[in-house]
N, C-alpha and C positions, 0 to 999 in steps of 0.2 A: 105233847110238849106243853108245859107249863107256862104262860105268858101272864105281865100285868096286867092285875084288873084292879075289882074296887076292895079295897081293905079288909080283911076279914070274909073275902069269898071263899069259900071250900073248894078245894083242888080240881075236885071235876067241873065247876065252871069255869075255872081257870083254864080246863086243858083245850088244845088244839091241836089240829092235823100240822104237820112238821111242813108241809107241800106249804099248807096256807100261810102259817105261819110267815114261811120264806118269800113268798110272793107277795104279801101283803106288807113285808119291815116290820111285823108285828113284835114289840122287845119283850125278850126274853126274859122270865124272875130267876136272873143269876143265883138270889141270895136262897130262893125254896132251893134250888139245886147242892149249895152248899150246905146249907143246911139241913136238909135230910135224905143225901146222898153221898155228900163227900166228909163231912164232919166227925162223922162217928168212928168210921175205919183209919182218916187219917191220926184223928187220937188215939188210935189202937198201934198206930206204928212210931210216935213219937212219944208217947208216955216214955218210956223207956230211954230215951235218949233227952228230952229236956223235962226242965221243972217245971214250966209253963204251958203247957202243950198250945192249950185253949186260946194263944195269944196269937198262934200260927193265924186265926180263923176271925179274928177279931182284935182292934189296936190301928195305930198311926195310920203304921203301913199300907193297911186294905183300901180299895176303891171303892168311892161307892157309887153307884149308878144311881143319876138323877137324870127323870122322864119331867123337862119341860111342858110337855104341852100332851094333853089328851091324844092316841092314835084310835081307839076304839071306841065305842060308847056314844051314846045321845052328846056328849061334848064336843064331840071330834067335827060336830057339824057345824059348830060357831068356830071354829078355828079358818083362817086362811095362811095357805103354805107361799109364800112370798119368794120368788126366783132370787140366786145368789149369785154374784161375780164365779165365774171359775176361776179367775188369777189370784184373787182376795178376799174373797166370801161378803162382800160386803152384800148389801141387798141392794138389789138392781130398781132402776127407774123406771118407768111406765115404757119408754121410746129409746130404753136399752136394751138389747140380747147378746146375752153369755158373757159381754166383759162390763166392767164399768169403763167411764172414759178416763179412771188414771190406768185402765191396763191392759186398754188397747194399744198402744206404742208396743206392748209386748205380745201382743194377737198369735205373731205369728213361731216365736218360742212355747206360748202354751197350746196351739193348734199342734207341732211337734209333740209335747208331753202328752197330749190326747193321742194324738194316731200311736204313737209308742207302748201306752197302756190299752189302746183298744187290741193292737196287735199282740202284745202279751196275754191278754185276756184270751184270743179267738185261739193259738197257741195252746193254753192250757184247755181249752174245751175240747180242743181237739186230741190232745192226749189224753182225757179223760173220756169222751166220745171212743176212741178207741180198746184203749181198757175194757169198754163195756164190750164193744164188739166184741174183744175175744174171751171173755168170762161169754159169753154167749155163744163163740163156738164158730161164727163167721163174720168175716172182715167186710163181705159184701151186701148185705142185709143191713135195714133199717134197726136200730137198740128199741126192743118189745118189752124192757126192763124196769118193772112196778116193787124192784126189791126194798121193803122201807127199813131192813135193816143193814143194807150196804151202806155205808158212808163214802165209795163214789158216789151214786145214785145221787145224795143232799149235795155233794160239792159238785157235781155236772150243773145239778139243775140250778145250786148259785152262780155258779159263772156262767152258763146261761143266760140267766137273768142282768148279772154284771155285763155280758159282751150286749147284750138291747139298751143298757142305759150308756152304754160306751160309743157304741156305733150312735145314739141319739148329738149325744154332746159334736162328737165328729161331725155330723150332719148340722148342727147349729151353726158352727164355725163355718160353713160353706153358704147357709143363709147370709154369716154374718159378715162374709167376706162379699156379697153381691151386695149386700146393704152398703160395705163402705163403696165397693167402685161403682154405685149407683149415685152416690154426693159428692164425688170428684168430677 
């Protein structure tokens, strides 16, 4: 897989294992992927229907991905990642965990939005956990499945990694619920 690096690196320093990549949040160069994967065959199928093909792929419309802050590299070491509100994203205060105090009053509507999304998450891992079981042939056996060109395999092992940062948050709110009935 292809990931940011520094300007003008040739591809092969660019490239990474797909695993790491995922496990690490390492972002991804949408624009090499568009550009010399998707670009060429999609102007091979829209020549023919508009005048401007080229416009599909560049113009107003497109997003473009801006990386704030170093994740890899000798930079990434001056950088510190500062904890955020779960209600409001605001950045949190030294002698805060998981809400600020405008959104605490609502603690316990987003402790609900937490358990509901970790429980969608455990859900879909588990259909896809299954899946693999039976592309493997048995239900009862542990998944022995290293296939890196199954696209279950990448989405198990993101939601995976989604249901550990999910069940963490859930587990903060339980900190953070002994924290408040510890000041009453």
């Amino acid at each position: 897989m292809i990931v940011y690096n520094r300007i003008g690196a040739a591809a092969y320093e660019r490239a990474e294992d797909p695993l790491f990549v995922l496990e690490n949040n390492i972002p991804i160069d949408t624009r090499y992927y568009l550009e010399n994967q998707l670009a060429k065959p999609l102007m091979r199928i829209f020549e023919p229907l508009l005048s401007h093909p080229e416009e599909l792929i560049s113009g107003d419309h497109t997003r473009v991905v801006q990386i704030s802050a170093p994740t890899t590299g000798i930079m990434s070491k001056f950088t510190i990642k500062k904890e955020t509100c779960y209600g409001c994203k605001a950045l949190l205060q030294k002698d805060e965990l998981l809400l600020c105090k405008h959104c605490i009053p609502r603690a316990s509507e987003l402790y609900l939005q937490a358990v509901l999304r970790d429980n969608e998450l455990e859900e879909k891992y588990s259909k896809l956990w299954t899946q693999c079981q039976r592309c493997q042939g048995s239900l009862l056996q542990e998944v022995l499945c290293s296939n890196f060109d199954c696209p279950i395999f990448y989405m198990r092992k993101k939601v995976q990694k989604d249901v550990v940062s999910s069940g963490t948050i859930v587990s903060k709110f339980y900190d953070l619920s002994n924290r408040l009935s510890s000041n009453k």
